[in-house]
N, C-alpha and C positions, 0 to 999 in steps of 0.2 A: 722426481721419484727416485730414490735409493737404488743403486746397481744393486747384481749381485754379490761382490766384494765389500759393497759397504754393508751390505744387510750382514755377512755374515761376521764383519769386524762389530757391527752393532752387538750382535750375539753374544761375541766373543765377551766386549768389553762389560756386557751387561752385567755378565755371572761372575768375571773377574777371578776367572779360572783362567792358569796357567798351560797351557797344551803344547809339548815341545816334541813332534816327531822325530826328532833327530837321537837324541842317545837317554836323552828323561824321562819322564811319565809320560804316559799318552793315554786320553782318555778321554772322552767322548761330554760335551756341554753336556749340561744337564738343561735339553732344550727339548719340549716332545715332539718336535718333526724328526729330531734326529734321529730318535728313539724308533720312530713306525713307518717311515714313510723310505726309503730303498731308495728313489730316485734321486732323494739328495745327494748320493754316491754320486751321480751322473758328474754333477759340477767339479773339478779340479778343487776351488778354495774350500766350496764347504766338505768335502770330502776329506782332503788337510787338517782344515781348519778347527771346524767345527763339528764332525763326526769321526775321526781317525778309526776308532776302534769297532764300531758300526760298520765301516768301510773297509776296514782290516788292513789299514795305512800305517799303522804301527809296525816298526822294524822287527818286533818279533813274533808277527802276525803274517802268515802267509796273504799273497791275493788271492783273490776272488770275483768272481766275475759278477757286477749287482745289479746285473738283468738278470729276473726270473728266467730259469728254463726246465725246459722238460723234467718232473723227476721231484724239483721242488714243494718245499711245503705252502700249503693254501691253509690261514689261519684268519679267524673274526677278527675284524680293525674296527674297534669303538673307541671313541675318549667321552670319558666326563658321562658315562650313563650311571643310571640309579640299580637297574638289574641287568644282571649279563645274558639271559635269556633273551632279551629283548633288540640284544647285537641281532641284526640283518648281514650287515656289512662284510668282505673277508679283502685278504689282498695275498698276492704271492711274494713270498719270501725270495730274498737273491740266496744265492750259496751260502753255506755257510752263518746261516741263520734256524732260529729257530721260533715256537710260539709264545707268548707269552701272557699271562695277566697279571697287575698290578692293583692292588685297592689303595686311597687314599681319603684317610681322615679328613674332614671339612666339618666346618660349622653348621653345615646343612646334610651332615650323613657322611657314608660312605662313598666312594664314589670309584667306578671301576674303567681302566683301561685296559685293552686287549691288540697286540698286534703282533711283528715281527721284530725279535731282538737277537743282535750278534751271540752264536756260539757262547765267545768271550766272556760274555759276562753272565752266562749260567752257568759255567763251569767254577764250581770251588778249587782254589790250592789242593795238589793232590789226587784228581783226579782227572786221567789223560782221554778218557774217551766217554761216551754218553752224557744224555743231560739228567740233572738232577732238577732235583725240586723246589730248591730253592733260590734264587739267583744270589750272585755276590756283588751286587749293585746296592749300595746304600742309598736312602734320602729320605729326605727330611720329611716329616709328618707322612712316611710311607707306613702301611702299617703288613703287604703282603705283595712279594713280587715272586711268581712262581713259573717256570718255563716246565716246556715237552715238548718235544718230539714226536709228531705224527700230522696228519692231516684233520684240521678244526679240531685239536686235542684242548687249544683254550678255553673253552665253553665251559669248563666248571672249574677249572683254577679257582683255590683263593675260595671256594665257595663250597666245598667237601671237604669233609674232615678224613685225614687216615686214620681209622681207629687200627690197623693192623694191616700185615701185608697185601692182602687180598686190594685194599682198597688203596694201596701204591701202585701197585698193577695196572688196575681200572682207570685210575688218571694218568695213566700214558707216563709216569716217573720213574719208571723202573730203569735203570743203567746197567742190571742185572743182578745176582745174587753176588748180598752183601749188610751191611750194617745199615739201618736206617734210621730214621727218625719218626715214632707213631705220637699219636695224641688219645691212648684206650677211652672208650667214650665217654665212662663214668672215671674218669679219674681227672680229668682238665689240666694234665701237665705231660711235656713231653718222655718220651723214655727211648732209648736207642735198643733195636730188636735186629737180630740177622732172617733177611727175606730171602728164600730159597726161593730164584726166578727162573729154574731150569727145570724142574722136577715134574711133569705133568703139567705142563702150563705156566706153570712159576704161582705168584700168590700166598705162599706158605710162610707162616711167623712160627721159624725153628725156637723149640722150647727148651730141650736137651739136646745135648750132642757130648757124642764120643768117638776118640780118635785113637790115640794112645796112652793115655794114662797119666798124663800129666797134673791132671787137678784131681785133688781128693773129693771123691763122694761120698766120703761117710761124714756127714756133717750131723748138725743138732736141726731144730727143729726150725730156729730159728733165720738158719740161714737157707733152707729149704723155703723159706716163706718167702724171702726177699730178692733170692738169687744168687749167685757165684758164678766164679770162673771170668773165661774172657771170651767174647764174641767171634772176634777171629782162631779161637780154637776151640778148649771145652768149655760148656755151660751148662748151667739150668737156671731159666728165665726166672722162676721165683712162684710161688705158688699164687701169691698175690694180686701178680698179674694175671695169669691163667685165667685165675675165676675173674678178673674185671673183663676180657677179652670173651671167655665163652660164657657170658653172659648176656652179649650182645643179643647174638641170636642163633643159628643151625648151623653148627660148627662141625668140620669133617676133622676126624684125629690121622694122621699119618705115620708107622712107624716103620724106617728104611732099617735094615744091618748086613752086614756083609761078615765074611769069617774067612780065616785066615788061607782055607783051599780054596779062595776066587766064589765061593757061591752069596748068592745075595738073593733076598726077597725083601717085602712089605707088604704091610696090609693096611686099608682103608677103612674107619668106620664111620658112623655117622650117629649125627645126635649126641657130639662128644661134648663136654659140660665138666668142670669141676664147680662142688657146690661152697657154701659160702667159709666165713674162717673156724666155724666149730668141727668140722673137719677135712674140708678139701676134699670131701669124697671125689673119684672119680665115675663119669656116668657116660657108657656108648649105648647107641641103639643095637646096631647090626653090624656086620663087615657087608662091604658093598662092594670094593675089588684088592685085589690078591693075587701074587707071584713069589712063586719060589715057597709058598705057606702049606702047612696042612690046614685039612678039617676040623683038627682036634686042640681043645684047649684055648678057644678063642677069649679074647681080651672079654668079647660082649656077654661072654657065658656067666651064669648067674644061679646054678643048683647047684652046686657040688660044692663042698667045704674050702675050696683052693681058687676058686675064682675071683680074680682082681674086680669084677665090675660094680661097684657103687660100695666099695670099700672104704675106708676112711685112708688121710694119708701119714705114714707113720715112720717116727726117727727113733735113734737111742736112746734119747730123754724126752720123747712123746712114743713110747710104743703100745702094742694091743696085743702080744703075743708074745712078745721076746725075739720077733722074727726081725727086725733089723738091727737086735744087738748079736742075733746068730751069723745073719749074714752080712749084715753092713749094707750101710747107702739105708735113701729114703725112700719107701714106695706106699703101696696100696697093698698091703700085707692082709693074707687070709688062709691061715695055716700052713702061712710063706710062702704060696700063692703058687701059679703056675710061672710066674715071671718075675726076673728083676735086673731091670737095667739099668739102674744107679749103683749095683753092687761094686766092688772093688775089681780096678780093672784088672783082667788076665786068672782070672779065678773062676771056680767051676759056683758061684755064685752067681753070676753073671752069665742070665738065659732068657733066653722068650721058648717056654714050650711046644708051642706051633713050626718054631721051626729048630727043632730037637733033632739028633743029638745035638753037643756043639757048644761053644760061647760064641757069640761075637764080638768079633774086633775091633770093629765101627757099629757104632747107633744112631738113630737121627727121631726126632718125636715133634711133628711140627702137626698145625692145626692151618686152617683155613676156611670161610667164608661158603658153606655150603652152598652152591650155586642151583 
């Protein structure tokens, strides 16, 4: 019977992977005990040898203690199942780990694994703290390997789609407010959206934003439809997306601003929707909460000749009035409306009449997941 040294020289020699703890690569066989099973740590060689980075034996890996203790994640440990619902099983994670699911392509289906994997290898280049979603672990005929952070957070990895932030949230991947990667549900490709993960619970897929002025908003028609700017500063998601996203289903609209004497409000509404591409209308129910707003001139209002709601949306070479060649930027114009926060920044164009007098300084227009 094979000691432990030889089983794990067997290992070694099988995959004919090179692993040099000392000043080169180090990196973990591509072996699945390595991968889920913690007390392999326990042994000296296969800790070395054949898990380094699992074990955090790598020189530029801190240690870690790989007995579970107090505090530690508890996550489902299945291999080789058909549904992941049907994991019973869980194990405790050592320090420094986190959960995990992987699916793998087979002649006979899918086929899903779930347990505990090193920190290490769910962190992408780039990013120094939380887990993400996706791991940076390659292999071969893998077709999804996705970690989290939380207790039994595995259970739907790899098996939910994110159609928008709300549902980064809900799978326990949120690293906090920042750029992400969704898949809208009628479109079947990815698009990168900034998730506001602080703002009343987090969840919110920022559509606009404005900060200082930096990106021009009087644009044409066309690039209103698509999007502009940059994620880590000013944008507008694109109209395109909008209607693929609140289309899903009962979407809450969000709009934060602040101005330049320190005061800030937003208001909430519900049942928000833009309709399809003949003209992007915009459509809220109600306001449902509010700070720092008045009574008067809400987004949701719908009789008076000046109200934004289920207007159509409109640029300088798609206009309905002449009201965004009067005032610039793209909006939902209606006798130039009570509001327009695409106007040109620092300009007495640039208003939301609910929270009148004033411009603001900052904007924010994010949607989310009616819960």
């Amino acid at each position: 019977m094979a000691s432990v040294k030889e089983k794990a020289i067997i290992l070694f020699w099988a995959v004919c992977l090179h692993v040099d703890t000392g000043s080169g690569s180090c990196v973990d066989l591509d072996v699945t005990g390595c991968r889920t099973n913690p007390q392999l740590c326990q042994d000296p060689l296969l800790a070395e040898v054949t898990c380094p980075v699992m074990c955090n034996r790598c020189p530029t890996v801190p240690q870690t203690t790989p007995s579970a203790s107090s505090g530690s994640l508890e996550c489902y440990s299945c291999q080789n199942i058909k549904t992941p619902s049907t994991c019973n099983q869980t194990q405790m994670c050592s320090s420094g780990q986190s959960c995990f699911m992987e699916t793998t392509d087979t002649v006979h289906g899918v086929l899903y694994h779930t347990g505990c994997l090193s920190n290490n290898m769910c962190t992408p280049p780039g990013y120094e703290h939380g887990i993400v979603g996706r791991s940076t672990e390659k292999r071969q005929r893998t077709s999804c390997h996705e970690c989290c952070f939380g207790n039994l957070c595995n259970d739907h990895l790899c098996t939910s789609s994110k159609y928008d932030c709300s549902d980064v949230l809900r799978s326990g991947l949120s690293r906090g407010s920042g750029v992400y990667r969704i898949t809208p549900w009628n479109m079947h490709k990815e698009v990168e959206v900034y998730c506001d993960m602080d703002t009343e619970g987090g969840g919110w897929t920022v559509f606009q934003r404005r900060l200082d002025g930096s990106v021009n908003f009087n644009r044409n028609f066309s690039d209103y439809e698509q999007g502009f700017g940059s994620l880590d500063g000013e944008f507008w998601l694109g109209l395109s997306l909008l209607h693929s996203m609140t289309s899903r289903a009962n979407m809450t609209l969000r709009l934060d601003m602040s101005f330049s004497n320190g005061t800030t409000g937003f208001d909430e509404y519900s049942g928000f929707y833009i309709s399809p591409p003949e003209g992007y209308n915009v459509n809220v129910d109600k306001r449902i909460n509010s700070a720092g707003m008045s009574d008067t001139s809400l987004f949701s209002d719908h009789s008076t000749p000046w109200d934004t709601n289920h207007r159509p949306f409109a640029t300088y070479d798609r206009d309905v009035n002449d009201c965004s060649r009067i005032s610039g930027g793209g909006w939902w114009f209606n006798r130039c409306s009570n509001s327009n926060l695409n106007a040109p920044y620092n300009t007495n164009a640039l208003f939301y009449n609910t929270m009148y007098p004033g411009n603001p300084k900052t904007t924010k227009m994010m949607l989310r997941l009616s819960y």
